[in-house]
C-alpha positions in Angstrom: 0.0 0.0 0.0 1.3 3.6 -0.9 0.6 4.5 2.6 2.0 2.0 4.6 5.1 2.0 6.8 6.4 -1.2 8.4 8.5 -1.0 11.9 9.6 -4.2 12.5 10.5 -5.4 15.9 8.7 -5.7 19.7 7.7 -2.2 20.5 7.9 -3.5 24.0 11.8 -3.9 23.4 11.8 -0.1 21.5 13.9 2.9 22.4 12.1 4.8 24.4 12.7 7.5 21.6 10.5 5.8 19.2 7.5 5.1 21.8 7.0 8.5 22.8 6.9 10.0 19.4 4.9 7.5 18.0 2.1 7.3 21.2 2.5 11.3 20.8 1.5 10.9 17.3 -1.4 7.8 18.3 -2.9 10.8 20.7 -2.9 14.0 18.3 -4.1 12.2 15.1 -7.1 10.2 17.0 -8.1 13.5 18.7 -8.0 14.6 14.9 -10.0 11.5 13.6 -12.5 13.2 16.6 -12.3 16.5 15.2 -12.9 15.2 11.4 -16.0 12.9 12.6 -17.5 15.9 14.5 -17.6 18.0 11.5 -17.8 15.2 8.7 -20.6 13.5 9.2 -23.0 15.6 11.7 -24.7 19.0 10.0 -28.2 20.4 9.6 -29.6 17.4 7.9 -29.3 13.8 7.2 -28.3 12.6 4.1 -25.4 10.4 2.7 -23.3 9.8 5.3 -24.2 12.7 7.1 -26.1 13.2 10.2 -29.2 15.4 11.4 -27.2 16.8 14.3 -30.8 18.0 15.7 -29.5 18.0 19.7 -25.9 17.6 19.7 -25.8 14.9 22.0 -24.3 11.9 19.6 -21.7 14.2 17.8 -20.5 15.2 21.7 -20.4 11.6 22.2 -18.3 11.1 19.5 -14.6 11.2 21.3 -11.3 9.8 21.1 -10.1 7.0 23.3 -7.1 8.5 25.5 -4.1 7.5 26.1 -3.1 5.0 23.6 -2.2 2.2 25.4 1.4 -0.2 24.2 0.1 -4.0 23.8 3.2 -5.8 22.7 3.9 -5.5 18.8 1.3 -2.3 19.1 -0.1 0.6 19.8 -3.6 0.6 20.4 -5.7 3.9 19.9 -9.6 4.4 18.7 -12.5 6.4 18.8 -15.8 5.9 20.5 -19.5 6.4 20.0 -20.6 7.0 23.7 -24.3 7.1 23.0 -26.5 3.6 23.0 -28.5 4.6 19.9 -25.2 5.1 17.8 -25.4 1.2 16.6 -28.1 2.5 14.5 -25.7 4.6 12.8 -22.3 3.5 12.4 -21.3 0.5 10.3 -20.6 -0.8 6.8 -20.8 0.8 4.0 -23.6 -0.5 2.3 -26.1 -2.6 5.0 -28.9 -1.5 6.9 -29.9 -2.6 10.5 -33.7 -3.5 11.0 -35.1 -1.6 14.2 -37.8 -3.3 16.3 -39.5 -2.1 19.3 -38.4 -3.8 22.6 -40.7 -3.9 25.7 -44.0 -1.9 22.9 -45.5 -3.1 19.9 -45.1 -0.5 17.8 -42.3 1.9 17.0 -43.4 5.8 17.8 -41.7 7.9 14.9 -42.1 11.6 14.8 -44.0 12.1 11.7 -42.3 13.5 8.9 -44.5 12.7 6.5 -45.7 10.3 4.0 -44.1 12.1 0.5 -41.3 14.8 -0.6 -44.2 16.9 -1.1 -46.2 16.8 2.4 -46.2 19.8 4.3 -45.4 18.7 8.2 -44.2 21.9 9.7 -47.4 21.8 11.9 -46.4 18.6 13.2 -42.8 20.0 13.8 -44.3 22.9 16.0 -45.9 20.8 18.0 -43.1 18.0 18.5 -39.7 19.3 18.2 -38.2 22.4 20.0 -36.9 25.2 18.2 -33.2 23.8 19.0 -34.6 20.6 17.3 -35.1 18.3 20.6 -38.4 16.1 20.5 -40.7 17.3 23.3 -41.8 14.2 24.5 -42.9 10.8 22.8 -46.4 9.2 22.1 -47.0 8.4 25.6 -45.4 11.5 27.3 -48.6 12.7 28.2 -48.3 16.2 26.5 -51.3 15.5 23.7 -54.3 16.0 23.5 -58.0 14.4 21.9 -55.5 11.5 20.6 -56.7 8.6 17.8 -55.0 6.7 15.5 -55.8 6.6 11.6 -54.6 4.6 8.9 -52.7 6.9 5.9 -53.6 6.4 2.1 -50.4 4.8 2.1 -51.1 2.3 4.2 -49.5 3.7 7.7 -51.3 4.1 11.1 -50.4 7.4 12.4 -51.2 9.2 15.8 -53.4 12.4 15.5 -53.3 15.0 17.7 -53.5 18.2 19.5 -50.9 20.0 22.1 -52.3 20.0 25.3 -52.8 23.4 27.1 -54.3 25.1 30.0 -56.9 27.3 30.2 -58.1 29.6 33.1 -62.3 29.3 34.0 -64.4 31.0 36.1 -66.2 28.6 38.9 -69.8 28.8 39.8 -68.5 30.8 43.7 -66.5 33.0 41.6 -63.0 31.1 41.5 -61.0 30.5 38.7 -59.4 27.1 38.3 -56.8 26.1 35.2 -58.3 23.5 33.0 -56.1 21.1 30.2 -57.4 21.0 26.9 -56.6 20.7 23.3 -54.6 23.9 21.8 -55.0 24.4 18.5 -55.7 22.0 15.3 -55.4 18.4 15.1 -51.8 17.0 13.3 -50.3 14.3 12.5 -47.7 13.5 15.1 -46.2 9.7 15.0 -45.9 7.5 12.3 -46.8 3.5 14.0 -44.2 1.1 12.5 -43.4 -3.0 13.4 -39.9 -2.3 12.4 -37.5 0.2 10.3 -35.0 -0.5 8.4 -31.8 1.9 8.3 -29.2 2.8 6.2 -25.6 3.1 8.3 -24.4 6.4 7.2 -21.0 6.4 9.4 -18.8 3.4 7.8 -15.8 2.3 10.3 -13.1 0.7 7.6 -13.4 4.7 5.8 -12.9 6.4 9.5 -10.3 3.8 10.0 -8.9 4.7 6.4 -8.6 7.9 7.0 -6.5 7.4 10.5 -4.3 5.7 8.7 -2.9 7.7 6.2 -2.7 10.7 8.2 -0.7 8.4 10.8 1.5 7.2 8.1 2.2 10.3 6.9 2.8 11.9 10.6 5.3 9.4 10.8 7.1 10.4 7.6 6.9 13.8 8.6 7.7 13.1 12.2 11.0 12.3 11.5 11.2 8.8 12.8 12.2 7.1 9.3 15.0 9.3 9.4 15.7 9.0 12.8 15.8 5.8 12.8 18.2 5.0 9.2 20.6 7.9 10.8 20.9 5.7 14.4 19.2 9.1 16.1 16.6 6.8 17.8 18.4 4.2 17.8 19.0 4.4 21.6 
């Protein structure tokens, strides 16, 4: 491979030379491979293999594995996901992972729509927060005059209103807060048995990627010279 570079030998046996620049370089370039993953692959919406990065919490997640750690014949760096619903999202190029409910029956999705062409955006109001974080789910208690109905296209979806409060007068003269339905009736989950997604962060091209800039950091580094001139050597 044009980007490969072969030190031969028990690292455990190394100068110590050679294991500090080449952990140095381990730590810089997998806080990089952070860095480029943060700003790759998360961005105002999802497509490709990037990421809706609607709340901020799974890009944050994303963080390098510190300090490398010398195993023998290598050292051992990486990069974590540190959220539980990143399996969804990270894995080869090409597959999808099927998503069932665990402990329900159905899947609660916030609807988006059935077509390219639906308007949703009342839906949106009523879910999502301006910063993009989902309210509450299906059975968060914060609808209103719920019912299901099944689409054109087949789909059951949850109908409803955003619950409110409103002040009434009582029969001696008091005022009491009452919760009802605010506003019209929208479509707010989409009812599925199982999804099926698309991975959209692909390991072997992250893990690509590492590689060459390591490579080349080690060119650059100096520790092919160093090493052919005897300068870490000892």
């Amino acid at each position: 491979m044009a980007n490969e570079v072969i030190l031969k030998g028990d690292l455990d046996k190394a100068p110590d030379k050679i294991l500090r620049r080449l952990t140095d370089l381990m730590k810089r370039d997998t806080v990089e491979l952070q860095r480029y993953v943060r700003k790759r692959h998360f961005g105002s919406f999802t497509a490709g293999d990037m990421l809706h990065n609607r709340t901020g919490q799974l890009r944050n997640a994303v963080r390098a594995m510190l300090p490398p750690q010398i195993m023998g014949m290598q050292i051992r760096g990486g990069l974590m996901f540190g959220k539980i619903y990143a399996f969804a999202h990270v894995g080869p190029r090409g597959q999808k992972i099927t998503i069932r409910p665990k402990r329900k029956k159905w899947l609660t999705i916030p609807f988006k729509g059935e077509s390219a062409t639906q308007d949703f955006s009342a839906s949106q109001k009523i879910l999502f927060t301006r910063a993009g974080q989902l309210r509450g789910g299906a059975l968060s208690g914060m609808f209103s005059n719920t019912f299901f109905k099944k689409s054109k296209a087949g789909n059951l979806i949850l109908f409803g209103q955003k619950k409110g409060t409103k002040t009434m007068k009582t029969s001696q003269g008091g005022k009491i807060k009452v919760q009802q339905g605010v506003g019209k009736i929208v479509p707010l989950f989409l009812l599925k048995k199982q999804v099926r997604i698309r991975y959209r962060i692909h390991p072997l091209d992250l893990f690509k990627w590492f590689m060459k800039k390591y490579t080349d950091d080690i060119r650059g580094g100096g520790i092919i010279k160093g090493l052919e001139s005897g300068e870490l050597s000892n």
